[in-house]
VEXMIMI-667451 format. One record per residue (C-alpha): x, y, z; residue in three letters. Coordinates in pm, 1 decimal. Each point is the difference from the previous one (the first is absolute). Last residue first. Example, Ala and Ser with C-alpha at 12.3 -4.5 7.8 and 13.67 -1.06 7.14 Angstrom:
VEXMIMI-667451
1367.0|-106.0|714.0|SER
-137.0|-344.0|66.0|ALA
END
This chain:
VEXMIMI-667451
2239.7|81.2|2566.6|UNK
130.8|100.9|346.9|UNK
52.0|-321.2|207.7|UNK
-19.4|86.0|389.1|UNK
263.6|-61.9|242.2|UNK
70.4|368.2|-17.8|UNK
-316.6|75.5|243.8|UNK
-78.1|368.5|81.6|UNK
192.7|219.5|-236.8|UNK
17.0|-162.3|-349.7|UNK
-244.8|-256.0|58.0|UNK
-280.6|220.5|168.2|UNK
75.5|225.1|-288.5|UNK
-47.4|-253.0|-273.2|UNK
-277.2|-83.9|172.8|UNK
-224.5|306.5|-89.9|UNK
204.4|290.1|-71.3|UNK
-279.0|228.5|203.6|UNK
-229.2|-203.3|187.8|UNK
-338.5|111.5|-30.3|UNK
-247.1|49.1|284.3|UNK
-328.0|-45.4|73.4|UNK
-210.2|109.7|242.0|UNK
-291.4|169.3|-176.6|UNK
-155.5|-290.1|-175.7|UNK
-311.9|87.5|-210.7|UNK
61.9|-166.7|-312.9|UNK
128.1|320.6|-157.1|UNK
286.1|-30.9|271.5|UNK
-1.6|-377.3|-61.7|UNK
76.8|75.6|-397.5|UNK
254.9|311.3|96.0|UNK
202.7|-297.3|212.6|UNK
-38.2|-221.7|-241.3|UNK
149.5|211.4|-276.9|UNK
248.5|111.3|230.5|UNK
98.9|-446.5|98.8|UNK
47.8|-2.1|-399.4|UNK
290.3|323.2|10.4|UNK
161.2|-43.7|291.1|UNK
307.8|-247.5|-106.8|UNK
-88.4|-365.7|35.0|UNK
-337.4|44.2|159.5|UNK
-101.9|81.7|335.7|UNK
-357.2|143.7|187.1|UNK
21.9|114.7|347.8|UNK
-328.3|-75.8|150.1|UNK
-218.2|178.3|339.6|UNK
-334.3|-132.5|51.8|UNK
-311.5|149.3|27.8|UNK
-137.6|-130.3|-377.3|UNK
71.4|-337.8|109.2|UNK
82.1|-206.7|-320.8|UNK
-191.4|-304.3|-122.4|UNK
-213.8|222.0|-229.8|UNK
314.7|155.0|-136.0|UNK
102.5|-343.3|-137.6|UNK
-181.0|51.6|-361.6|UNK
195.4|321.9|-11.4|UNK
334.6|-164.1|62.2|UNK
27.0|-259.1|-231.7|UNK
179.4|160.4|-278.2|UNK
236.9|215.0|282.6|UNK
57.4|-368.3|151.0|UNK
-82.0|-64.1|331.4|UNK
313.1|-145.8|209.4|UNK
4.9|50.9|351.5|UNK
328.0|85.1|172.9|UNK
57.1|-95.8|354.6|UNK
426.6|-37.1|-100.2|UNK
44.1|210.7|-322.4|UNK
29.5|-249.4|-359.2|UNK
251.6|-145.7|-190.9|UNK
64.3|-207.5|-329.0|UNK
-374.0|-143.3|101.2|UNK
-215.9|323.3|29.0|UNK
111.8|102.1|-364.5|UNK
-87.9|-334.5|-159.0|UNK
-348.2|73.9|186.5|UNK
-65.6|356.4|-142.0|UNK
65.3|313.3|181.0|UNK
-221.2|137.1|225.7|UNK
126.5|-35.9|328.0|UNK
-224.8|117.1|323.4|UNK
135.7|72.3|292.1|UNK
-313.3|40.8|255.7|UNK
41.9|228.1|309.6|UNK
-10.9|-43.6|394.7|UNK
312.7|191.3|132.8|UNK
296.3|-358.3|97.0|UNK
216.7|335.3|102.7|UNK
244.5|-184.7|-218.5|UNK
-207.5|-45.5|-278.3|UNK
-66.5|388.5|49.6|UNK
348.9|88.3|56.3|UNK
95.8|-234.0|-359.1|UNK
-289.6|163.4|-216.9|UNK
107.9|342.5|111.0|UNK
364.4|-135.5|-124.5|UNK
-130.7|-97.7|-340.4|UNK
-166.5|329.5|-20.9|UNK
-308.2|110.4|-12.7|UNK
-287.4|99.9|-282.2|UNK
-282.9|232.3|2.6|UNK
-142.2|-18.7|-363.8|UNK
-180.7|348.4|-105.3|UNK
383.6|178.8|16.2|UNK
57.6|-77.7|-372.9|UNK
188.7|-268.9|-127.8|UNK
-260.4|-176.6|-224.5|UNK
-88.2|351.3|-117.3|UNK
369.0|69.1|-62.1|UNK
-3.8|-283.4|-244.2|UNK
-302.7|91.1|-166.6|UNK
149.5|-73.1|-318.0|UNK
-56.0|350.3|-110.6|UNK
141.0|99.7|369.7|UNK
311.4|-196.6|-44.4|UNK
45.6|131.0|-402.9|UNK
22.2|420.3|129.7|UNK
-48.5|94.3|-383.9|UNK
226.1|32.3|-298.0|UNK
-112.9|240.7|-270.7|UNK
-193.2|22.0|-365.1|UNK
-152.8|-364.9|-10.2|UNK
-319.8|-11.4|-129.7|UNK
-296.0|-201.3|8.6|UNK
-273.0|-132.6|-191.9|UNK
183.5|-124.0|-349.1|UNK
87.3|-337.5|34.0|UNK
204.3|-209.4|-204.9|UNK
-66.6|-395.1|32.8|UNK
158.0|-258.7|170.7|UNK
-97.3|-343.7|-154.6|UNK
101.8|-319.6|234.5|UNK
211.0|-261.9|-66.7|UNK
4.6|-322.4|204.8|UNK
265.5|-182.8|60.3|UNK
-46.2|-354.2|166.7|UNK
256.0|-209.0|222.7|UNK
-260.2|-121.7|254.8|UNK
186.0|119.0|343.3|UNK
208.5|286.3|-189.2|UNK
-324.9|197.8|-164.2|UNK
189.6|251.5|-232.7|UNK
-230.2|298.6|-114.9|UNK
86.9|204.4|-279.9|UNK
-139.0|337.0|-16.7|UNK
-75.3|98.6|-363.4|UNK
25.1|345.8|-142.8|UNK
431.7|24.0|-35.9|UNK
114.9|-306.9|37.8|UNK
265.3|26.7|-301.8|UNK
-45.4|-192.7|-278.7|UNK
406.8|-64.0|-147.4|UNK
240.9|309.9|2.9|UNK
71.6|332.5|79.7|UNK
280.5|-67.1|125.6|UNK
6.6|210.1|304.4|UNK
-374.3|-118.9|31.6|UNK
81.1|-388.2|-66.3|UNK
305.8|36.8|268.1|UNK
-309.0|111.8|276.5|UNK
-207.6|-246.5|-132.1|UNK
215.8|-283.0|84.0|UNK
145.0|143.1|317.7|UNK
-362.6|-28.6|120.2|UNK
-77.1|-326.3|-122.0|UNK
281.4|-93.0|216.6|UNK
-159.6|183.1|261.8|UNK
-320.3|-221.3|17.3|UNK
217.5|-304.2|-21.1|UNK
224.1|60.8|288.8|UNK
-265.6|149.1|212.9|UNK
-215.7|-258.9|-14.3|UNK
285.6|-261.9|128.8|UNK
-31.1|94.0|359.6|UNK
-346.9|-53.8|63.5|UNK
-141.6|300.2|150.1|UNK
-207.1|50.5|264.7|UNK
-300.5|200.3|107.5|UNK
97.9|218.7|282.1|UNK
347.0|106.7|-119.3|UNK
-116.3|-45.5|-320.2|UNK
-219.2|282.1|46.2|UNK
-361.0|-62.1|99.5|UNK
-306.8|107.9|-280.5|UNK
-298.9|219.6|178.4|UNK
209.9|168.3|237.8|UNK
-61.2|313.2|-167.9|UNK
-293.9|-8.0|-194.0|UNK
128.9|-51.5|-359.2|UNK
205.8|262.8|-184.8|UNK
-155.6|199.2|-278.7|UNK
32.4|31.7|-400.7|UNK
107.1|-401.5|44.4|UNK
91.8|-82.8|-350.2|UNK
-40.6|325.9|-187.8|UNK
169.5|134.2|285.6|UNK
322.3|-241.8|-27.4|UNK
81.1|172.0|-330.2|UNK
-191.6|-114.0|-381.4|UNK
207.3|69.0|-245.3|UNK
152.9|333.7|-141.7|UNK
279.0|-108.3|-164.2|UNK
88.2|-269.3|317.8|UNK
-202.1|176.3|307.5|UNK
-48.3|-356.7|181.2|UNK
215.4|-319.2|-98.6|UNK
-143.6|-278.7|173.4|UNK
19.5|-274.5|269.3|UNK
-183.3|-202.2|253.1|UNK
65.5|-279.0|218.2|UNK
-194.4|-295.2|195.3|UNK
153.2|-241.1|260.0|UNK
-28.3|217.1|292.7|UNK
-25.4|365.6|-138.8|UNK
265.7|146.1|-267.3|UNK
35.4|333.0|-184.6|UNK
158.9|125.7|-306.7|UNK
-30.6|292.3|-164.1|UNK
184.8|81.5|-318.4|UNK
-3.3|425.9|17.9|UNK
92.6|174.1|-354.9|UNK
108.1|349.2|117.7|UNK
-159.2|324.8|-82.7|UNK
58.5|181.2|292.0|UNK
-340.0|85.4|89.7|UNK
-83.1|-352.8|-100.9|UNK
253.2|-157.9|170.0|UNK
-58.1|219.8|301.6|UNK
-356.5|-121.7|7.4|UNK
73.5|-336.3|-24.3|UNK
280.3|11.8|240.9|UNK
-233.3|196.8|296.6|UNK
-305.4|-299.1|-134.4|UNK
255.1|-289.8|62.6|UNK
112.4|174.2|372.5|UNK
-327.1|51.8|134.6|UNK
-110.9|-298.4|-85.9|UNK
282.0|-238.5|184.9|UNK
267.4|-243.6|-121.9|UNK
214.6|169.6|-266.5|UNK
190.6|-129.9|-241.1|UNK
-93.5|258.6|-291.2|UNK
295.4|22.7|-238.0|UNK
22.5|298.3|-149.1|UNK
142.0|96.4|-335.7|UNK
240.0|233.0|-199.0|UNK
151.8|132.8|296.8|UNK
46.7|361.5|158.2|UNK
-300.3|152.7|-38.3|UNK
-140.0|-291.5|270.4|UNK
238.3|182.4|273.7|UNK
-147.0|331.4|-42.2|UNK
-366.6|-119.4|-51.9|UNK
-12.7|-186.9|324.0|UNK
226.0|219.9|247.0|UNK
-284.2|192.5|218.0|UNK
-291.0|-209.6|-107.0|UNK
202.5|-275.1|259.6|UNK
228.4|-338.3|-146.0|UNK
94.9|-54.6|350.3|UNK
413.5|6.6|44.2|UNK
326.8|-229.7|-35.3|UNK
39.3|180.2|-357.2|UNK
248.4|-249.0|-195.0|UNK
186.5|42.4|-382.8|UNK
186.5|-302.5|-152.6|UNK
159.6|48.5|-277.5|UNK
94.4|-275.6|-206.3|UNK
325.3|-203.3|-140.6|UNK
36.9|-158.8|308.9|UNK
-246.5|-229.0|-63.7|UNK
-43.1|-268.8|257.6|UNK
267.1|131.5|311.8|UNK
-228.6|352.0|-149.0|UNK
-342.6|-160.5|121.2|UNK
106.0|-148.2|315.1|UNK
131.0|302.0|148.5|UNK
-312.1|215.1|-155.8|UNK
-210.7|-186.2|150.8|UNK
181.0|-20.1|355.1|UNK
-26.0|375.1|25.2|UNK
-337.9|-0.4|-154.2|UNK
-149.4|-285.1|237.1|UNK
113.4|220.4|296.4|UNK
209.7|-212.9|297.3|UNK
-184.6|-167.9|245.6|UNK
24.7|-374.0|-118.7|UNK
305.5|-24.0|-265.8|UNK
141.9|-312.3|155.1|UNK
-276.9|-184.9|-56.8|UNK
10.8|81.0|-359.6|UNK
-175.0|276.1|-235.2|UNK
-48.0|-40.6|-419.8|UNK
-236.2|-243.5|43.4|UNK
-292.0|188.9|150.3|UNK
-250.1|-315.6|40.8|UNK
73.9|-207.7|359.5|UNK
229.5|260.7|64.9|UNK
-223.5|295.2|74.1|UNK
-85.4|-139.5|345.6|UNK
393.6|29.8|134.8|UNK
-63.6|390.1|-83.9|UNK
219.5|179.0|-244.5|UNK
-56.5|380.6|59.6|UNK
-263.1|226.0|-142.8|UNK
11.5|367.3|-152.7|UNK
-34.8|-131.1|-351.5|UNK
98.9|138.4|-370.7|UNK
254.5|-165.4|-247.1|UNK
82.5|144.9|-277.5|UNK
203.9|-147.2|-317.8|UNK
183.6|86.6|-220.0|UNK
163.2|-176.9|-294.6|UNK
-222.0|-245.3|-63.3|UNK
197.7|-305.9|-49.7|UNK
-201.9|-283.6|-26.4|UNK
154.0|-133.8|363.4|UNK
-83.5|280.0|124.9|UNK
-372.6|5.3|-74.2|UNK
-44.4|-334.3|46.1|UNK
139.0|82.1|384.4|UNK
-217.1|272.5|61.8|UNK
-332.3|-188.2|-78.6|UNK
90.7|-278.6|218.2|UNK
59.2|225.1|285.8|UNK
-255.2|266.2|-92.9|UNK
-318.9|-267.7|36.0|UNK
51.7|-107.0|343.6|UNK
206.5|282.4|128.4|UNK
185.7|311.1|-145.3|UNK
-284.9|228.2|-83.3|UNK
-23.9|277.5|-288.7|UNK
239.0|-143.9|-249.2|UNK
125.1|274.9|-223.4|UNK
139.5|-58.4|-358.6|UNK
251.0|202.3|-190.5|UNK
109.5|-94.8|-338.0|UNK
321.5|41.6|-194.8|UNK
104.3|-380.0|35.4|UNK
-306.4|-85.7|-68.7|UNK
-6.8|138.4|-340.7|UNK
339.3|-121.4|-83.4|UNK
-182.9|-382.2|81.9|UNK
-174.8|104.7|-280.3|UNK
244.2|172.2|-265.6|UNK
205.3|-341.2|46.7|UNK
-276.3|-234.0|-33.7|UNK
-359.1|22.4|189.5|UNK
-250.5|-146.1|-238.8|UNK
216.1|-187.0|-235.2|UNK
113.7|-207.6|289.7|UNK
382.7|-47.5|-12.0|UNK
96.1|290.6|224.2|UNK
-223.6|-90.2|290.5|UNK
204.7|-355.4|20.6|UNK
341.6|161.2|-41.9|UNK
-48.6|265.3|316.6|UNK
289.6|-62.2|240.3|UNK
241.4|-5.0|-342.3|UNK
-115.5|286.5|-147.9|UNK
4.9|195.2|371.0|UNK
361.9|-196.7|82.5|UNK
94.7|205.8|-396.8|UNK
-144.4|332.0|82.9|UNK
-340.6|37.7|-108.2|UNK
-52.9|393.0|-203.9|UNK
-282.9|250.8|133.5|UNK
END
């Protein structure tokens, strides 16, 4: 696939290293990559890619720009809140390289579609922020037989890899099974600072030109691990394992336990059940279990904050006859408590389903949504 003259000219500094040259950057012209994910670690990601001139590239995610994503998704703007990342993605992403193609699927990456849309590029891009998601696009990488570079990002620590490079080691022989669900918090609940992404990805785009290439040591068998807050890499040895296989896709959300967390076993209530019994002034206990920081950007009136870590040592101090709604950010922590006091012995307790960020979005606007 021949440069046109603007495409010699746009990329002079790839063409004069030995390693990529003319027949190189050629290569990348003619290859297909697909970024599963479009926030934290896809926008960076996406826009190295573009701007070395692969010539097609895929952009999956069902989300829409959220005033939140901007303190670390740098391809978005204020003035893109509530549109879908891929619509804006791809806008920004051509006005840099028009010279690509830019395919976009605004819809979940499912079991149903995996394999299908995987065949269709030379490598995946893992950007993905939840298990159930990393271990569906491992499997369908290998079932498809697509290099995968992973990437993922926690805090001020990152991680990244190539899994199921000729024949190496795949997520699986990393984590052959999910943790407890609940066990590690999201981003959403554990923070991110906003630079992590950026560097993590970069390494992505990185290995993901070295595999078109076919160049340099790729980081295929060793899981990197970038601490932000002490500036340290560490590399750690991934090695091939042969105790499973992988012969179809599976229902991901219940091997992650998702569904369990989800299940019908937590009784939970609404942000407006939660307002007519505040306003009936009905006898209960609203407990918050999110973390101090959290309590401090913003917090429900009456609210009492236990922390989910500290909760079981304060169970002693709790009336076992009483009635509690429990509250995190989003559901998910305040379920875990709920099912913990349930075990504990509590029988009136109640979760409340989207946690604050559905108090704030429906009950009271006036307060801050991080």
């Amino acid at each position: 696939m021949s440069l046109s003259q603007s495409e010699l000219q746009r990329y002079s500094r790839h063409l004069i290293l030995p390693e990529v040259g003319k027949s190189g950057q050629e290569k990348l012209k003619a290859s297909k990559v697909l970024v599963v994910g479009a926030g934290g670690l896809g926008c960076p990601l996406l826009t190295y890619l573009a701007a070395a001139g692969i010539g097609t590239i895929g952009i999956i995610d069902f989300d829409v720009v959220d005033e939140s994503n901007l303190q670390r998704q740098v391809l978005y703007s204020t003035s893109d809140v509530g549109k879908p990342k891929v619509d804006v993605a791809k806008r920004k992403l051509l006005d840099l390289n028009p010279h690509i193609q830019v395919n976009t699927y605004q819809e979940p990456l499912t079991s149903d579609n995996a394999i299908d849309l995987f065949s269709q590029y030379d490598v995946v891009a893992d950007g993905t922020d939840n298990f159930a998601t990393r271990y569906l696009v491992n499997d369908a990488c290998v079932l498809a037989g697509k290099p995968n570079v992973y990437g993922s990002i926690f805090r001020f620590e990152g991680q990244l890899t190539v899994f199921n490079y000729k024949g190496g080691p795949n997520y699986r022989c990393l984590y052959q099974e999910p943790p407890p669900p609940g066990l590690v918090p999201s981003c959403a609940e554990g923070g991110v600072l906003g630079v992590l992404p950026g560097v993590v990805a970069t390494l992505q785009a990185n290995e993901v030109i070295k595999v078109l290439l076919d160049m340099g040591n790729i980081a295929s068998g060793k899981l990197i691990l970038f601490d932000a807050l002490n500036l340290k890499f560490r590399e750690v040895i991934v090695k091939k394992r042969n105790d499973y296989d992988i012969n179809s896709l599976i229902d991901y959300n219940q091997f992650c336990g998702v569904d369990t967390m989800n299940n019908n076993t937590i009784d939970e209530l609404s942000v407006f059940d939660l307002k007519n019994k505040i306003d009936a002034k009905e006898d209960f206990d609203l407990i918050d279990v999110r973390e101090p920081h959290e309590y401090e950007i913003c917090s429900i009136a009456s609210s009492r904050l236990i922390p989910l870590g500290a909760l079981e040592d304060s169970l002693s101090d709790l009336d076992k006859n009483r009635s509690y709604v429990i509250h995190c950010k989003s559901g998910a922590r305040s379920a875990r408590a709920v099912a913990l006091m349930q075990e504990k012995g509590f029988k009136n307790v109640l979760n409340l389903a989207g946690g604050i960020l559905a108090w704030a979005d429906d009950i009271d606007t006036s307060l801050n949504k991080y």
